[in-house]
C-alpha positions as CSV (number, residue, x, y, z in Angstrom):
1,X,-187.5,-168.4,4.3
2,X,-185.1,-169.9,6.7
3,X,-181.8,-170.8,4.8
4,X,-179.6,-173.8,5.5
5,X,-175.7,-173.6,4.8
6,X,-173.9,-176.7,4.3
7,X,-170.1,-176.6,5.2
8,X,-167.7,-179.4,5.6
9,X,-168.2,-180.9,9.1
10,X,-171.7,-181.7,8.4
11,X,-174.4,-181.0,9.3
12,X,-177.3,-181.2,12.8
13,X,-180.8,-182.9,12.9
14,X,-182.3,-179.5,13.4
15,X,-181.1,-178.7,9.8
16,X,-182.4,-181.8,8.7
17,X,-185.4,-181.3,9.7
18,X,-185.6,-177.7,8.7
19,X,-185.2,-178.8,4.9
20,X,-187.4,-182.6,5.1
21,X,-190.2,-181.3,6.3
22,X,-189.9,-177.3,6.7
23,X,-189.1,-176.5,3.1
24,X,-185.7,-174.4,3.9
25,X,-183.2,-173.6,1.2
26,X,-179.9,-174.6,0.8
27,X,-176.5,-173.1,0.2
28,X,-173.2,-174.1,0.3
29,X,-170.5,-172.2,1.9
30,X,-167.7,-170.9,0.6
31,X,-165.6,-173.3,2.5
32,X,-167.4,-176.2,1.4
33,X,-166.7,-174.5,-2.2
34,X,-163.7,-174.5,-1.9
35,X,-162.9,-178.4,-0.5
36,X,-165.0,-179.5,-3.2
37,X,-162.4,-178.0,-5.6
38,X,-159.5,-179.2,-4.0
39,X,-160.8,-182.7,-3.6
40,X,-161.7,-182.7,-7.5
41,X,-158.1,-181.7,-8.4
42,X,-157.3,-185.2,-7.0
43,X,-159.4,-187.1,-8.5
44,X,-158.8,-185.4,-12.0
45,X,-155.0,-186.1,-11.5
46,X,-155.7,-189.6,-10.9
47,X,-158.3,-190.0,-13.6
48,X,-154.9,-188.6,-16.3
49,X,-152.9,-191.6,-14.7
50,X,-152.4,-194.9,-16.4
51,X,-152.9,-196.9,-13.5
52,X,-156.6,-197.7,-12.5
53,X,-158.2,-196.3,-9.4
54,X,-161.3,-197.8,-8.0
55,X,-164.6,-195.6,-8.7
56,X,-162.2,-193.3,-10.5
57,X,-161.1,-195.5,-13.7
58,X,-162.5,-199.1,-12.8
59,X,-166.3,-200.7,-13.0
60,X,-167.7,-201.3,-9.6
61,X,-168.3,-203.4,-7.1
62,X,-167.2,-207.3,-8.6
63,X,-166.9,-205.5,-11.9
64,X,-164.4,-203.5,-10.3
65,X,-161.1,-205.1,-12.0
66,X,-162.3,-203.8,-15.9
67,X,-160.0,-200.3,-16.1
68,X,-162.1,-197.9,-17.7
69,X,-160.6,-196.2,-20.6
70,X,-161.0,-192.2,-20.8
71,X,-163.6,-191.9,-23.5
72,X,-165.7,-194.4,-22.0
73,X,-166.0,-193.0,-18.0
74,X,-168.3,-190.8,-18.4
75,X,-170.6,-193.2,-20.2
76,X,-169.8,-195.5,-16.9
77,X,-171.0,-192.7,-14.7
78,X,-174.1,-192.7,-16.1
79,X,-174.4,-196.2,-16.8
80,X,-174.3,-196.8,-12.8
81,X,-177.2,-194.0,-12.1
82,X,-179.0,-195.7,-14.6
83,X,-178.9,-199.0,-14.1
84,X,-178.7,-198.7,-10.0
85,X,-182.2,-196.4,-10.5
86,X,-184.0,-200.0,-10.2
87,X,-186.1,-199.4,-6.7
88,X,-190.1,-201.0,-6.8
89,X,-193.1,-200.5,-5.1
90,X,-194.7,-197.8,-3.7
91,X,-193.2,-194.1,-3.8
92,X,-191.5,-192.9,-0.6
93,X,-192.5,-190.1,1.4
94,X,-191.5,-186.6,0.1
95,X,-189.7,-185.7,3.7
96,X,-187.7,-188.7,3.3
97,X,-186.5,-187.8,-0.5
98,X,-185.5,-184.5,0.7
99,X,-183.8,-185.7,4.2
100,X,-182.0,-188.0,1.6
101,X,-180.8,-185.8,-1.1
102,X,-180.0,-182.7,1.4
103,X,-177.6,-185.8,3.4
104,X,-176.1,-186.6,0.4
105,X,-175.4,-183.2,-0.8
106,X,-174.0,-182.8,3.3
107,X,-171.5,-185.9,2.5
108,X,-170.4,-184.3,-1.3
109,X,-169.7,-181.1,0.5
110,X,-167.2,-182.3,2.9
111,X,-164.8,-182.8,0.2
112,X,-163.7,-186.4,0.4
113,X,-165.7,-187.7,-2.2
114,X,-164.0,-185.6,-5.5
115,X,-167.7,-184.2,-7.2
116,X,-167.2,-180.9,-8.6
117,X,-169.0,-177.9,-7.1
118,X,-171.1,-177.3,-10.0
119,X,-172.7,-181.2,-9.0
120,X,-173.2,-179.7,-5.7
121,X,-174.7,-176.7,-6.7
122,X,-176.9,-178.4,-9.0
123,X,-178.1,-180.7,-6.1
124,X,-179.0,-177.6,-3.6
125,X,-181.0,-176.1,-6.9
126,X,-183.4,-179.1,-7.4
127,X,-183.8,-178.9,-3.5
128,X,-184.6,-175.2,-3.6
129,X,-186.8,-175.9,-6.5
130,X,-189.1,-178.1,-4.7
131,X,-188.9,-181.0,-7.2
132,X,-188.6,-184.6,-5.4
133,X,-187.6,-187.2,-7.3
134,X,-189.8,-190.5,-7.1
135,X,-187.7,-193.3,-5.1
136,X,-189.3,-196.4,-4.5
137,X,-190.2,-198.5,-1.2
138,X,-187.9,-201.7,-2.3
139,X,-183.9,-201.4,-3.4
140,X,-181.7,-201.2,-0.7
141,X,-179.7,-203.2,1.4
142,X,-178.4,-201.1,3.7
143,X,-174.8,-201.5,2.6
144,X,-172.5,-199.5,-0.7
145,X,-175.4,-197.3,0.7
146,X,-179.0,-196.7,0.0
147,X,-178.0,-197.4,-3.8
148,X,-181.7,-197.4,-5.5
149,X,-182.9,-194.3,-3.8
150,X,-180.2,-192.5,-4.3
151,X,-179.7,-193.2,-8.2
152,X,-183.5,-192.2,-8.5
153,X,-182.2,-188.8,-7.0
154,X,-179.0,-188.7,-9.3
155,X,-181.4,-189.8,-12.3
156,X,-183.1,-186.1,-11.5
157,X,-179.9,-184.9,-11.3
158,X,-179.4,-186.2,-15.0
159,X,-183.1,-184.9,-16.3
160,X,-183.9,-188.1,-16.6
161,X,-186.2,-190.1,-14.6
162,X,-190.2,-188.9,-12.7
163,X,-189.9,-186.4,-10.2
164,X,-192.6,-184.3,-8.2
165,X,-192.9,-180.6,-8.7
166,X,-193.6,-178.1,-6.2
167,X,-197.6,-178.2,-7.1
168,X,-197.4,-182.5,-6.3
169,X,-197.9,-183.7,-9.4
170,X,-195.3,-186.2,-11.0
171,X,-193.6,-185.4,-14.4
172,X,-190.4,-185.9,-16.1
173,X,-187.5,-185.2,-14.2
174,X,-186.4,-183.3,-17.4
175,X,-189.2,-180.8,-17.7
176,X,-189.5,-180.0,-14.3
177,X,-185.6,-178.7,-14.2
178,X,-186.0,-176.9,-17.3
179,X,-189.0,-174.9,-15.9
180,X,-186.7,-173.8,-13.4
181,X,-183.6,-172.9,-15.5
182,X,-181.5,-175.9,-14.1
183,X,-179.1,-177.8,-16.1
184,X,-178.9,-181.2,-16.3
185,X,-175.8,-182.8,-14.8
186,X,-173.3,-184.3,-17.0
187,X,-171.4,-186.7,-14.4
188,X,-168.0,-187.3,-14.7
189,X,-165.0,-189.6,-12.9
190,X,-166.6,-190.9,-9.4
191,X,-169.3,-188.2,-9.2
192,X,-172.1,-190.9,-10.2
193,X,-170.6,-193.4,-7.6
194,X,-170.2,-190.7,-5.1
195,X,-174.0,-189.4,-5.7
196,X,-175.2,-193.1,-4.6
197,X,-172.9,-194.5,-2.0
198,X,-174.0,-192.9,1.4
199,X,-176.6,-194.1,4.6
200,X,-178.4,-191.0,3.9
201,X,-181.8,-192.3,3.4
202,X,-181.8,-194.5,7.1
203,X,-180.3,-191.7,8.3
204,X,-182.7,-189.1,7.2
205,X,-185.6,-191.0,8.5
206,X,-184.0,-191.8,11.7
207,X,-183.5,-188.5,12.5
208,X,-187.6,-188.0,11.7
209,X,-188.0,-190.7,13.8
210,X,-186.2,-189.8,16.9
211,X,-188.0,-186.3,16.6
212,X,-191.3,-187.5,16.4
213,X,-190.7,-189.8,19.1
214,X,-189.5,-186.9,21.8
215,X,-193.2,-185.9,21.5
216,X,-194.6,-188.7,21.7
217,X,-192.4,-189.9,24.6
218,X,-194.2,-187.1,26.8
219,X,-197.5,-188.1,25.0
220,X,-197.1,-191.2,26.6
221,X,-196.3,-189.9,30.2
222,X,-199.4,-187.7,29.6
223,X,-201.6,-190.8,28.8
224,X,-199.9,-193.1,31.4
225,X,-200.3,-190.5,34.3
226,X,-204.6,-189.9,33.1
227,X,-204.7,-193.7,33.4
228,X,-203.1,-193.7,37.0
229,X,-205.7,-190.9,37.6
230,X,-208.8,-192.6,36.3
231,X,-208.2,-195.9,38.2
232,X,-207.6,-194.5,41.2
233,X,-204.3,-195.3,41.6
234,X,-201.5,-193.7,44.0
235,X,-198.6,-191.1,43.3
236,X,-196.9,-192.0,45.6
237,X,-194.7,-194.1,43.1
238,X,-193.6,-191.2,41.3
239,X,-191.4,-189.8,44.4
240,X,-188.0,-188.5,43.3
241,X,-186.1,-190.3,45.8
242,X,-187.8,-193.8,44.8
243,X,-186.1,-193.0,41.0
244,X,-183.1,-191.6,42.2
245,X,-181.8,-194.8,43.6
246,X,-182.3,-196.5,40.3
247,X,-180.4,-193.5,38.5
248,X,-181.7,-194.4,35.0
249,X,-182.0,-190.8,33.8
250,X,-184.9,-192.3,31.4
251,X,-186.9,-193.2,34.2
252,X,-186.8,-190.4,36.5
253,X,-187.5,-188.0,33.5
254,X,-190.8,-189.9,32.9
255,X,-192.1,-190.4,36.5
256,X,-191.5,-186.2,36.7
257,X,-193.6,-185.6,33.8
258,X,-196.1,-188.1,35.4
259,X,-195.8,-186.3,38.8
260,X,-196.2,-182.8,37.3
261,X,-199.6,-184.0,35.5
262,X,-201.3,-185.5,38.3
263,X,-199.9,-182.2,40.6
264,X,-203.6,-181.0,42.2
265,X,-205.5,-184.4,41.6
266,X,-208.2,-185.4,43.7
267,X,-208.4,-188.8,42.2
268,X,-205.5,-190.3,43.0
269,X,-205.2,-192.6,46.5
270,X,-208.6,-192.8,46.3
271,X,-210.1,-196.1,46.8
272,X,-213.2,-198.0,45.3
273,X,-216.0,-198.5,48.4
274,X,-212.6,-197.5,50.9
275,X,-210.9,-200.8,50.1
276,X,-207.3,-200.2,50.2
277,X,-205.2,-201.1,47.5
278,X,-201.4,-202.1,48.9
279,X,-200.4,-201.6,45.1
280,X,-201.2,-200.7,41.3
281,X,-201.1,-203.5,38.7
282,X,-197.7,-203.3,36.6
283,X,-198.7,-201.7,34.0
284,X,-199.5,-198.4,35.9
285,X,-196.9,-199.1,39.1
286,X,-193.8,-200.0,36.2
287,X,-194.6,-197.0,33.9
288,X,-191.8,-194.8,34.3
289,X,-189.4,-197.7,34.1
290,X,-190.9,-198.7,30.5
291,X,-191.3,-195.5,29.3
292,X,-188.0,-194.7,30.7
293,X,-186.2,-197.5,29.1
294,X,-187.2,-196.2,26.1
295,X,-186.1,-193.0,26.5
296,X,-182.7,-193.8,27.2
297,X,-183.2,-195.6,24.2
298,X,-183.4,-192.6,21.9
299,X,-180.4,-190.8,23.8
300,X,-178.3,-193.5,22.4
301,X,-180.0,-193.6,18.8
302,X,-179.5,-189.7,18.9
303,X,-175.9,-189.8,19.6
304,X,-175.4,-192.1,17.1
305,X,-177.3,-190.0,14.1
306,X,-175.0,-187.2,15.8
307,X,-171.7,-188.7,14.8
308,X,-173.5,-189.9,11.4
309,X,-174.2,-186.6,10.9
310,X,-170.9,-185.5,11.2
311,X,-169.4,-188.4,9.3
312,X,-168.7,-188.9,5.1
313,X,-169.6,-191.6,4.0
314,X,-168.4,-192.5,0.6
315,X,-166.6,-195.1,-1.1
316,X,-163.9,-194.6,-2.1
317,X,-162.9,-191.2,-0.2
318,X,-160.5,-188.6,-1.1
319,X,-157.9,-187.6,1.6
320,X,-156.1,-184.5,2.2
321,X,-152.6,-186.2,1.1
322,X,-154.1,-186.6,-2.5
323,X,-154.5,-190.6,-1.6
324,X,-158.1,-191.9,-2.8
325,X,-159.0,-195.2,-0.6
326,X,-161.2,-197.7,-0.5
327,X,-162.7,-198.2,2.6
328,X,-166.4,-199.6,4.3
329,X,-167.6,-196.4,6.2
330,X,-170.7,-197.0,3.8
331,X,-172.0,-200.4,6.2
332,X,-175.4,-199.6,7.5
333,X,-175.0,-201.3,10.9
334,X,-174.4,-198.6,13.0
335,X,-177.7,-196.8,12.3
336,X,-179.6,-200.0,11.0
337,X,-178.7,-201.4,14.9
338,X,-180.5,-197.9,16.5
339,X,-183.7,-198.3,14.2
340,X,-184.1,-201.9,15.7
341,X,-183.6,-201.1,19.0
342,X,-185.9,-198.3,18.4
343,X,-188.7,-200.5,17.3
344,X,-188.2,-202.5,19.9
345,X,-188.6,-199.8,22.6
346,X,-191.8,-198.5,20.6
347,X,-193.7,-202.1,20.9
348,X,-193.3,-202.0,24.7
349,X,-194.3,-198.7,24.7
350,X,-197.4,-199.4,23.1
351,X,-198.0,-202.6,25.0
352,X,-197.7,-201.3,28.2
353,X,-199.9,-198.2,26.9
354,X,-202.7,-201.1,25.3
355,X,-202.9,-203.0,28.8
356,X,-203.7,-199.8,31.1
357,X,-206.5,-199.3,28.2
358,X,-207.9,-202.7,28.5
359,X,-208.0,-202.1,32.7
360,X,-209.9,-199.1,32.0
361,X,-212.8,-201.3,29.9
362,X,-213.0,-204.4,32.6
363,X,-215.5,-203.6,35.4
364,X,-214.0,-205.9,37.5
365,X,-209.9,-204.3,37.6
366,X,-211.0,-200.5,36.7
367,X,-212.6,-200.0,40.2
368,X,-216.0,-198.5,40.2
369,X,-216.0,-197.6,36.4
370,X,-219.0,-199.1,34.6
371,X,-218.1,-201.8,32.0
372,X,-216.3,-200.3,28.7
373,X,-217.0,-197.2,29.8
374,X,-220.6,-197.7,28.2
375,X,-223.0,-195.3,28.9
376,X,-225.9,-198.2,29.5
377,X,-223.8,-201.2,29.5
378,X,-225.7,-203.8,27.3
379,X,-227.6,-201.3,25.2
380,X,-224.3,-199.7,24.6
381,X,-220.8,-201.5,23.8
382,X,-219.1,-198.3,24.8
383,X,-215.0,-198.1,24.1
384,X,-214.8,-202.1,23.5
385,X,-214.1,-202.2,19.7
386,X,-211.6,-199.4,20.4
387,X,-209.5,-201.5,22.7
388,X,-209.9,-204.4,19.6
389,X,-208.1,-202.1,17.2
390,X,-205.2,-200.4,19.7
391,X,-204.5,-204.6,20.5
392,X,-204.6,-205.0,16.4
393,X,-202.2,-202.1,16.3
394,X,-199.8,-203.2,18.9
395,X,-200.2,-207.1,17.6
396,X,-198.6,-205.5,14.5
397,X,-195.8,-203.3,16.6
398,X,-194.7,-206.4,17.9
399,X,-193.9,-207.3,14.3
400,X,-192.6,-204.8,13.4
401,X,-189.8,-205.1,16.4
402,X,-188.6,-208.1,14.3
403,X,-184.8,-206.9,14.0
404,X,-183.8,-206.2,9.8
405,X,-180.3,-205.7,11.0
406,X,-180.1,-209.4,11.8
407,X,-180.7,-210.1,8.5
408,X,-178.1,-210.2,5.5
409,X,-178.8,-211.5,1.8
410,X,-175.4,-211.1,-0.2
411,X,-175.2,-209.4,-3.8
412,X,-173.2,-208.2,-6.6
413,X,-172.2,-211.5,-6.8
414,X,-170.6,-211.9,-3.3
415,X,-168.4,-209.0,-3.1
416,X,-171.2,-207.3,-1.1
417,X,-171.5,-210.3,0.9
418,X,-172.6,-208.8,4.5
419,X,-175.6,-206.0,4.2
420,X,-176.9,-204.1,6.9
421,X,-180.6,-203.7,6.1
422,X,-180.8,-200.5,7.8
423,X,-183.1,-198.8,4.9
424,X,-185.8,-201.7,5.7
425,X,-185.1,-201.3,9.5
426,X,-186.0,-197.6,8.3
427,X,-189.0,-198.0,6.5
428,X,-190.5,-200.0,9.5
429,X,-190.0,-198.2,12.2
430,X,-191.3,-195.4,10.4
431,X,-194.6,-197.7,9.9
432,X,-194.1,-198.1,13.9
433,X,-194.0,-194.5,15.2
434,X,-197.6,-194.1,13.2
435,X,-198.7,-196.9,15.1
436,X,-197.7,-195.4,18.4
437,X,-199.3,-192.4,17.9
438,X,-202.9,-194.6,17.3
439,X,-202.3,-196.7,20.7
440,X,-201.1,-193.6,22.4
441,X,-204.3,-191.9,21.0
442,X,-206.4,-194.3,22.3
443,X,-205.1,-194.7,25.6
444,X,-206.2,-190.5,25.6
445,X,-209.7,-191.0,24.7
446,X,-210.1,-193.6,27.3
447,X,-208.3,-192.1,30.1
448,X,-210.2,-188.8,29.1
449,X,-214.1,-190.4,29.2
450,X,-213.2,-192.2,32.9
451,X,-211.7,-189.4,34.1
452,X,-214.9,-187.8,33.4
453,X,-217.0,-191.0,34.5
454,X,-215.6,-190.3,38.2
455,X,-218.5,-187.4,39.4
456,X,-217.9,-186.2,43.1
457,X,-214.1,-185.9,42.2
458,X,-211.5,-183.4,40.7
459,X,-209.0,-184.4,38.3
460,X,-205.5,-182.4,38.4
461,X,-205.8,-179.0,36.5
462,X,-203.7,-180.5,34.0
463,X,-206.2,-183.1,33.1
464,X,-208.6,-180.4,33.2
465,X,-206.6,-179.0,30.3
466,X,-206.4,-182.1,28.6
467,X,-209.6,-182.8,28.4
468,X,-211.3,-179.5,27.5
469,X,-208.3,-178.9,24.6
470,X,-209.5,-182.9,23.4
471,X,-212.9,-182.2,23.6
472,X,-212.6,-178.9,21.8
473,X,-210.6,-180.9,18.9
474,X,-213.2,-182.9,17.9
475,X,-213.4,-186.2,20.2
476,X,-216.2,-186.1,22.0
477,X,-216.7,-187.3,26.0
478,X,-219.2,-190.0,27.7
479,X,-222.6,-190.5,25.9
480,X,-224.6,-193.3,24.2
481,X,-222.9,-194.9,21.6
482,X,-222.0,-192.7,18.6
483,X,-219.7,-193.6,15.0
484,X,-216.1,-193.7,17.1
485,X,-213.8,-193.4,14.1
486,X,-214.0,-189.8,13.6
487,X,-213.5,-189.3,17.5
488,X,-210.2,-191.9,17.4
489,X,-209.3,-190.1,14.1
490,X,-209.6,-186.6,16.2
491,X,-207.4,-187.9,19.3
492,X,-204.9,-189.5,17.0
493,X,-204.8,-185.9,15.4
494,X,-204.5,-184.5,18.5
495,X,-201.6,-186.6,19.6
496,X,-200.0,-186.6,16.1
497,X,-199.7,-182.6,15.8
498,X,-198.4,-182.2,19.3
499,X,-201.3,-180.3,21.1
500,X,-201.8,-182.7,23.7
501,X,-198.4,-181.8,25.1
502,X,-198.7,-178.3,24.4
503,X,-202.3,-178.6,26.3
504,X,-200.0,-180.0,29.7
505,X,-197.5,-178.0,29.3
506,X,-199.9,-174.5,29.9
507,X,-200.2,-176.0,33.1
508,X,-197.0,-178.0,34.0
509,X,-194.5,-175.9,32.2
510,X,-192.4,-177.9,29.9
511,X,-192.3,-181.5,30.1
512,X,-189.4,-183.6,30.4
């Protein structure tokens, strides 16, 4: 099984990935080892001194001016994991526990933040183990970190507390480490703040989110250049030199991919009973400028969960000189910003997407295609409850692109008075990349069945490909009406798992 070493200048999205949703282990390198143990030197030095040091010997946040007495910190460690563990609603997603707890773990193992390696350790074992502890939809701000889903994880890390085992069923947090010969954490000075105060969970699941939307990025090309095809429309849009002299990189990377699916087409510049049409509606003609926007889009988000990813983020932080400062590198707004935007980008997307759809259904735009695609118009109501639910989906994307991160509610009795929001700017563009994948889906099973409504004509071979790998999956072509759920539900799968791409890409090579 492919291993992942954690050092001390973080860590990529590849690794990320590799441990959310791949399963890889974890180890910590012997440099990390050793800055761990140098940076909890520090902190034990300071914790022997009279004077009080936030996280260290104080309570926190606006209990922050008690000084904690020595017999009691360790008590106060695990008072804040406890009492911080209050998250509600529905669990989170297991890719999203692990992206969270293996960021975490990245940030302790850059040695600013004074946990011991033994914490660390103990933090790769649970990961290695399988075991996900349960987190909770509701209880973070954004801001001192993802606070609630992170105790959850640092309950585990206590034996206390539900986790999931490797088998998927939920048990105590206890029995599940003991199975697998791990010791329960006993936290001491700063280790429980340190375990709690990070980004890592918005982080985690923009970093899914930004991977998930590079496919479906060229999805959407795919889609948008079998729509041109199936209406008729011309190429000639697509030229090079027409993009080049709006140098949006975004934009000439989609119009090639659209280009280098409709290569070979006899469809397109074709007109309906030789009419010619001086241009395509908007939603065809604009494409790669929509599609493109939002791929520029994700090359800022991804630089910015780059430098995240090489950041620690703690509060307070321990510094090579022995100083341990307070500081706000835990504020959300940086990644909470990029998950807006993102959403943003995705609702346009999918509107543009939902509109070529609807030309597709109306006899009178879609140019010689019979109404709804129906095979006896009338008798048959053919793709026109399909269009209903991609409009429901993209009603709801445009929701959803409702900014979080220009929201704040202050807490902790206004000390955290300013709060980023990132984790619910998170959680809903997560909600909108599934979306995307259904409108993007259904754009495919349109595009597909007029494509194959348009007899005397050849479609580019990579449409040919398209279609025969669709059809092959389970979502059947033109007919008389039939139950279309399980043919949406195979087109979504087909989007969702990457195959329609891989289906171009045997002809086209790879995509942009």
């Amino acid at each position: 099984m492919h291993t992942v070493v954690v050092g001390t200048s973080g860590v990529t999205a590849s690794d990320v990935l590799a441990v959310a949703r791949g399963g890889a282990r974890v180890d910590l390198s012997a440099e990390a080892v050793a800055a761990l143990a140098a940076s909890r030197e520090i902190v034990d030095a300071l914790a022997a001194k009279p004077e009080p040091v936030y996280g260290v010997s104080t309570g926190f946040g606006a209990l922050a001016t008690r000084h904690i007495s020595p017999e009691l910190r360790t008590q106060l460690q695990r008072n804040i994991v406890r009492s911080h563990a209050a998250g509600m609603g529905p669990r989170v997603e297991r890719e999203v526990v692990r992206a969270l707890m293996f960021l975490r773990l990245k940030t302790v193992c850059s040695g600013h933040t004074g946990v011991r390696p033994e914490v660390a350790r103990t933090m790769a074992d649970v990961l290695n183990a399988g075991i996900t502890p349960v987190v909770h939809e509701y209880g973070s701000l954004g801001c001192s970190g993802d606070l609630a889903p992170l105790s959850h994880c640092a309950l585990a890390l206590m034996g206390e507390g539900e986790a999931e085992g490797p088998d998927g069923v939920v048990r105590p947090a206890g029995e599940l480490l003991a199975e697998h010969g791990i010791r329960p954490v006993v936290l001491r000075e700063k280790e429980g703040l340190a375990l709690l105060n990070g980004t890592d969970g918005m982080l985690g699941m923009l970093v899914m989110a930004l991977a998930d939307l590079d496919i479906l990025y060229k999805s959407a090309d795919v889609t948008a250049a079998l729509s041109l095809e199936a209406l008729l429309g011309t190429d000639r849009v697509l030229a090079p030199e027409l993009h080049a002299i709006r140098p949006h990189p975004g934009q000439a990377a989609s119009a090639a991919n659209m280009l280098a699916v409709l290569k070979g087409s006899g469809l397109t510049g074709h007109h309906q009973d030789d009419a010619p049409r001086v241009q395509d509606a908007y939603s065809v003609r604009c494409a790669p400028q929509v599609a493109g926007a939002g791929r520029d889009t994700l090359a800022h988000a991804r630089l910015v969960a780059e430098r995240e990813l090489a950041s620690s983020v703690d509060n307070p932080v321990v510094l090579p000189d022995g100083r341990v400062e307070s500081n706000g590198n835990f504020h959300g707004a940086p990644v909470a910003y990029v998950l807006d935007f993102l959403a943003i980008a995705v609702a346009d997307l999918a509107s543009i997407a939902e509109r070529r759809t609807d030309r597709l259904l109306d006899k009178n735009r879609s140019h010689g295609l019979p109404p709804f695609l129906a095979d006896d118009a009338g008798v048959d109501s053919g793709l026109m409850i399909a269009q209903y639910t991609q409009a429901a989906l993209v009603s709801e994307l445009k929701r959803l692109a409702v900014p979080a991160s220009a929201d704040s509610i202050p807490s902790s009795a206004m000390q955290e008075d300013h709060v980023s929001m990132g984790w619910s700017a998170a959680r809903k563009l997560r909600t909108a990349v599934d979306n995307l994948t259904r409108v993007v889906a259904v754009e495919l099973y349109t595009a597909t069945r007029a494509v194959e409504l348009r007899e005397g004509l050849t479609p580019a071979p990579a449409t040919r490909a398209v279609v025969e790998a669709l059809r092959a999956a389970g979502a059947a072509g033109p007919g008389p009406d039939r139950h279309l759920a399980p043919d949406l539900a195979a087109a979504d799968a087909f989007v969702r798992d990457g195959r329609l791409v891989a289906a171009v890409e045997t002809v086209t090579g790879p995509l942009n």
